[in-house]
LUMLUM-132207 format. One record per residue: residue number from 1; x, y, z of N, C-alpha, C in turn. Coordinates in Angstrom, 1 decimal, always signed. Example, Ala and Ser with C-alpha at 12.3 -4.5 7.8 and 13.67 -1.06 7.14 Angstrom:
! residues 2
+-----+--------+--------+--------+--------+--------+--------+--------+--------+--------+
|  nr |   n.px |   n.py |   n.pz |  ca.px |  ca.py |  ca.pz |   c.px |   c.py |   c.pz |
+-----+--------+--------+--------+--------+--------+--------+--------+--------+--------+
|   1 |  +13.2 |   -5.7 |   +7.8 |  +12.3 |   -4.5 |   +7.8 |  +13.2 |   -3.3 |   +7.8 |
|   2 |  +12.8 |   -2.2 |   +7.1 |  +13.7 |   -1.1 |   +7.1 |  +12.9 |   +0.0 |   +7.9 |
+-----+--------+--------+--------+--------+--------+--------+--------+--------+--------+
! end
This chain:
! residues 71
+-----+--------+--------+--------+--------+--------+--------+--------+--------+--------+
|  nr |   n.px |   n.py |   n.pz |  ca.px |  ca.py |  ca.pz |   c.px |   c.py |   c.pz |
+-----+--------+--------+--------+--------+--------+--------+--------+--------+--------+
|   1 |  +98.2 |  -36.0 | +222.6 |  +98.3 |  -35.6 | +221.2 |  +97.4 |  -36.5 | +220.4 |
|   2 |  +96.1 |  -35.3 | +219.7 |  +95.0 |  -36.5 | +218.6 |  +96.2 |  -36.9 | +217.9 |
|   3 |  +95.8 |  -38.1 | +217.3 |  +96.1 |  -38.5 | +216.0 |  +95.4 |  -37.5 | +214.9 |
|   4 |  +96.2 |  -37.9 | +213.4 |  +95.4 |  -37.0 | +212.6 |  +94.6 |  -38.4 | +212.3 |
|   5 |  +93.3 |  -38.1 | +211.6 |  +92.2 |  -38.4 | +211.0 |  +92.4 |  -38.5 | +209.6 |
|   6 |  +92.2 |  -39.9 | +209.2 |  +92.5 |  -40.0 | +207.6 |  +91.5 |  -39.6 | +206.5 |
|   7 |  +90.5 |  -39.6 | +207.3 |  +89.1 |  -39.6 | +206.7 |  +89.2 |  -38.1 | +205.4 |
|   8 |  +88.9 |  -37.3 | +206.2 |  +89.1 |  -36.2 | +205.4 |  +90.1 |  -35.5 | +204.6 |
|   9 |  +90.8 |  -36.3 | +204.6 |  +92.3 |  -36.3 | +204.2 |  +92.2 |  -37.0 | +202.3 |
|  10 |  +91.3 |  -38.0 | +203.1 |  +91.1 |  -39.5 | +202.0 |  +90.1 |  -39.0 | +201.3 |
|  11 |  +89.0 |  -38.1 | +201.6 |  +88.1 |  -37.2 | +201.1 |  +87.9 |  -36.4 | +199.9 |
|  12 |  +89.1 |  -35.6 | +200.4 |  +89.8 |  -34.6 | +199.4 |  +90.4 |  -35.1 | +198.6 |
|  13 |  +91.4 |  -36.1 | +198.5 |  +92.1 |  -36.5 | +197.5 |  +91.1 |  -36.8 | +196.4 |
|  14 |  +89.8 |  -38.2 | +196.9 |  +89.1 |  -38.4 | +195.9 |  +88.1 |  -37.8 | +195.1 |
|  15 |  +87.5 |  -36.4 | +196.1 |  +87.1 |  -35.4 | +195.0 |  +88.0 |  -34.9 | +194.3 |
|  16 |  +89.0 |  -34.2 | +194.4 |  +90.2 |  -33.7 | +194.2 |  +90.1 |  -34.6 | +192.4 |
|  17 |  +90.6 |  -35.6 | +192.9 |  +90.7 |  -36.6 | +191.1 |  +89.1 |  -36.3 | +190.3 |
|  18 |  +88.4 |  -36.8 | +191.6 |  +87.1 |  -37.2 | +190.8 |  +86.6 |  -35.8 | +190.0 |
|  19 |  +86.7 |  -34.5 | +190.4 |  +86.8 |  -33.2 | +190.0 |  +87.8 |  -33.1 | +188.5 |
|  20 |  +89.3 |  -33.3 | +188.6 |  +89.4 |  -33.6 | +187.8 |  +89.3 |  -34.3 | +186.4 |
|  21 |  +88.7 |  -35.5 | +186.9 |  +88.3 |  -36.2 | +186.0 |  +87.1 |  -35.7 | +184.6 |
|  22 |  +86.5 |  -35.2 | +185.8 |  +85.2 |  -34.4 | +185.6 |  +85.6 |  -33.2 | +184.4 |
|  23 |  +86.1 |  -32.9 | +184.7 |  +87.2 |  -31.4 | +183.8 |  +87.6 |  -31.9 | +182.5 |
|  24 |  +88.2 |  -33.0 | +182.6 |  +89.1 |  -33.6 | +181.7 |  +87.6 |  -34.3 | +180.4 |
|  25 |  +86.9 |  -34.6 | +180.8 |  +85.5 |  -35.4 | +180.2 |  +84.9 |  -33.9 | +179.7 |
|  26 |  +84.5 |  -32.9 | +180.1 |  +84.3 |  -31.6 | +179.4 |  +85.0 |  -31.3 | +178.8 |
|  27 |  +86.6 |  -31.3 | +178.9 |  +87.5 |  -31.1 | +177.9 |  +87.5 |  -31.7 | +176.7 |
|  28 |  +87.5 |  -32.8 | +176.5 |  +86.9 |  -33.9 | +175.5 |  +85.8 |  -33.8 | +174.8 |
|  29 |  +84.9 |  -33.4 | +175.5 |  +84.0 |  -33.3 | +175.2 |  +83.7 |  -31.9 | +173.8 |
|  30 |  +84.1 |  -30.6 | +174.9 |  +84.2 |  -29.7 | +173.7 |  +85.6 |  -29.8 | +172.2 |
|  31 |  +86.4 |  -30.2 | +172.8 |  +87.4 |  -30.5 | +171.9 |  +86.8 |  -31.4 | +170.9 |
|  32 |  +85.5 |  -32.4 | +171.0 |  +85.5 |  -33.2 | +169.6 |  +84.1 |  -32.4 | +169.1 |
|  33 |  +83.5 |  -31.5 | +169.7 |  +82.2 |  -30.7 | +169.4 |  +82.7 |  -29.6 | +168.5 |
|  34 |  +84.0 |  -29.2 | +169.1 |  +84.5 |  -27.7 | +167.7 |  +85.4 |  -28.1 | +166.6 |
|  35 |  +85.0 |  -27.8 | +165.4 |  +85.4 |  -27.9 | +164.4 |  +87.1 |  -28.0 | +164.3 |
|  36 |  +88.0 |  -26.9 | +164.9 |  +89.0 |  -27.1 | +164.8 |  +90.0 |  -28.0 | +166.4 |
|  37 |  +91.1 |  -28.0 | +165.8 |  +91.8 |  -28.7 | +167.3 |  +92.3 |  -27.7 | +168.0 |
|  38 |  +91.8 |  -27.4 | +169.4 |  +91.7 |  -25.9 | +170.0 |  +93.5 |  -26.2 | +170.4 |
|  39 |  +93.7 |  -27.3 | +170.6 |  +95.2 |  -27.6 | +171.2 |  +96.4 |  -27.2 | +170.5 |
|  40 |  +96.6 |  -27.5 | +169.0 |  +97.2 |  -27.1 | +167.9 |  +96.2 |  -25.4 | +167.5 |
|  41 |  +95.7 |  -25.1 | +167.9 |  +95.1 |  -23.9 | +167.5 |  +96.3 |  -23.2 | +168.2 |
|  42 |  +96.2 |  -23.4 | +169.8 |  +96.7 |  -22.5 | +171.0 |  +98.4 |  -22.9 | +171.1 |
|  43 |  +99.2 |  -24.1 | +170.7 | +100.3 |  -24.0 | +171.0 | +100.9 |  -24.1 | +169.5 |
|  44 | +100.3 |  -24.3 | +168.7 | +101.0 |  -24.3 | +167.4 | +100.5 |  -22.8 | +166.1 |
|  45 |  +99.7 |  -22.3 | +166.1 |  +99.6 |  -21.5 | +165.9 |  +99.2 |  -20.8 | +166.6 |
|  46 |  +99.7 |  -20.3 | +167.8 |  +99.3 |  -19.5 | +169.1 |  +98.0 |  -18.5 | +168.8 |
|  47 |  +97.4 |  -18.9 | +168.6 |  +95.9 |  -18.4 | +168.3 |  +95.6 |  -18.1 | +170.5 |
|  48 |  +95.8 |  -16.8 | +170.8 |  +95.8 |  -16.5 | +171.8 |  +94.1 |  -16.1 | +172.0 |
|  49 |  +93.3 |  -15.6 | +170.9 |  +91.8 |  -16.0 | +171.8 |  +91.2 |  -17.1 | +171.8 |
|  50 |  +91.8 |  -18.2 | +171.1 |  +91.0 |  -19.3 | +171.3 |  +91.7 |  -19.9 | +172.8 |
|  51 |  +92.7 |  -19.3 | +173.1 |  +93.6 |  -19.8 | +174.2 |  +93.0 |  -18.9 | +175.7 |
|  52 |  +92.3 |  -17.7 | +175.3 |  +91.5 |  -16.9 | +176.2 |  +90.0 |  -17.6 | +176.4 |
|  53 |  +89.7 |  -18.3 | +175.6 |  +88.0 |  -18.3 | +175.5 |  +88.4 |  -20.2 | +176.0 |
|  54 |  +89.9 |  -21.0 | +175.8 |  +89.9 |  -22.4 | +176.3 |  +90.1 |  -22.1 | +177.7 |
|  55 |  +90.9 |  -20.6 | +178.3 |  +91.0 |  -20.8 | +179.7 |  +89.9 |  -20.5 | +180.3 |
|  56 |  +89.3 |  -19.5 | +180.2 |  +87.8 |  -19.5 | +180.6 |  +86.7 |  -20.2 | +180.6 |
|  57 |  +86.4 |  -21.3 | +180.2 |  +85.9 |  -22.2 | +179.9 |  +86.4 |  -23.6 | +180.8 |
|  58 |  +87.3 |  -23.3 | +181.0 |  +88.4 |  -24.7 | +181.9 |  +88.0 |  -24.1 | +183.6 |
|  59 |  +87.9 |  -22.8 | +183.5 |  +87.8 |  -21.8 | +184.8 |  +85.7 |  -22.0 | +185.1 |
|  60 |  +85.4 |  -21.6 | +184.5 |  +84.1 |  -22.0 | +184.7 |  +83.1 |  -23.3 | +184.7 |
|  61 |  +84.1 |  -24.4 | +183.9 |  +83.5 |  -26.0 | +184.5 |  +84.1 |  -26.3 | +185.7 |
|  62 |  +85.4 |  -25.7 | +186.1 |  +86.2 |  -26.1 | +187.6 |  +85.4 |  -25.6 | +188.6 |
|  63 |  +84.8 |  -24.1 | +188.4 |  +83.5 |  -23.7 | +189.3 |  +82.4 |  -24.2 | +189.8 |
|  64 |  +81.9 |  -24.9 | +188.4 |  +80.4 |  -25.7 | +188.4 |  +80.9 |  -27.3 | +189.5 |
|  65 |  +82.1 |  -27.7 | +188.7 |  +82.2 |  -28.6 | +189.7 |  +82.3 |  -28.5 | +191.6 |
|  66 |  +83.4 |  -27.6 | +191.4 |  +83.6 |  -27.2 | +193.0 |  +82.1 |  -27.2 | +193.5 |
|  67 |  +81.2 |  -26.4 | +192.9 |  +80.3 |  -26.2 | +193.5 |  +79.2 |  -27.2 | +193.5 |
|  68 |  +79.3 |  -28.5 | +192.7 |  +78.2 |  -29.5 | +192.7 |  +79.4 |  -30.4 | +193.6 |
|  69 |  +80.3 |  -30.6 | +194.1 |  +80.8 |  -31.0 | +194.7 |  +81.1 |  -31.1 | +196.2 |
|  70 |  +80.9 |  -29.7 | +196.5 |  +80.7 |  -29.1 | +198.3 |  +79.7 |  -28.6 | +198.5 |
|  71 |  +78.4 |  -28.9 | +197.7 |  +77.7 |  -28.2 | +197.7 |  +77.2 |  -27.5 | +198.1 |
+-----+--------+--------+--------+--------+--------+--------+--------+--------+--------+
! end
């Protein structure tokens, strides 16, 4: 019976974050670029297309990264 292998294990976790991290720094990023607070836009005045146009935009830097990431 192999042992498992930590390597790739230990791999994923640190893209996994470092990916995240990555998301979270775009997030910030547009958040201090648009005029209003998209966060109080989307849960306090449920302004549902800026809550359409913040998920797609969360969906399409998660892409760019996945993809500069396994490349």
């Amino acid at each position: 019976m192999e042992l498992i292998h930590a390597q790739p294990i230990v791999n994923s976790i640190i893209y996994s974050f470092l990916g995240i991290v990555i998301l979270l720094i775009g997030y910030f990023i547009i958040e201090k670029i648009t005029p209003e607070n998209t966060w109080k836009e989307v849960v306090q005045k449920n302004n549902i297309a800026v809550a359409i146009v913040l998920a797609a935009f969360i969906i399409g830097i998660s892409m760019i990264i996945s993809a500069a990431i396994h490349g």
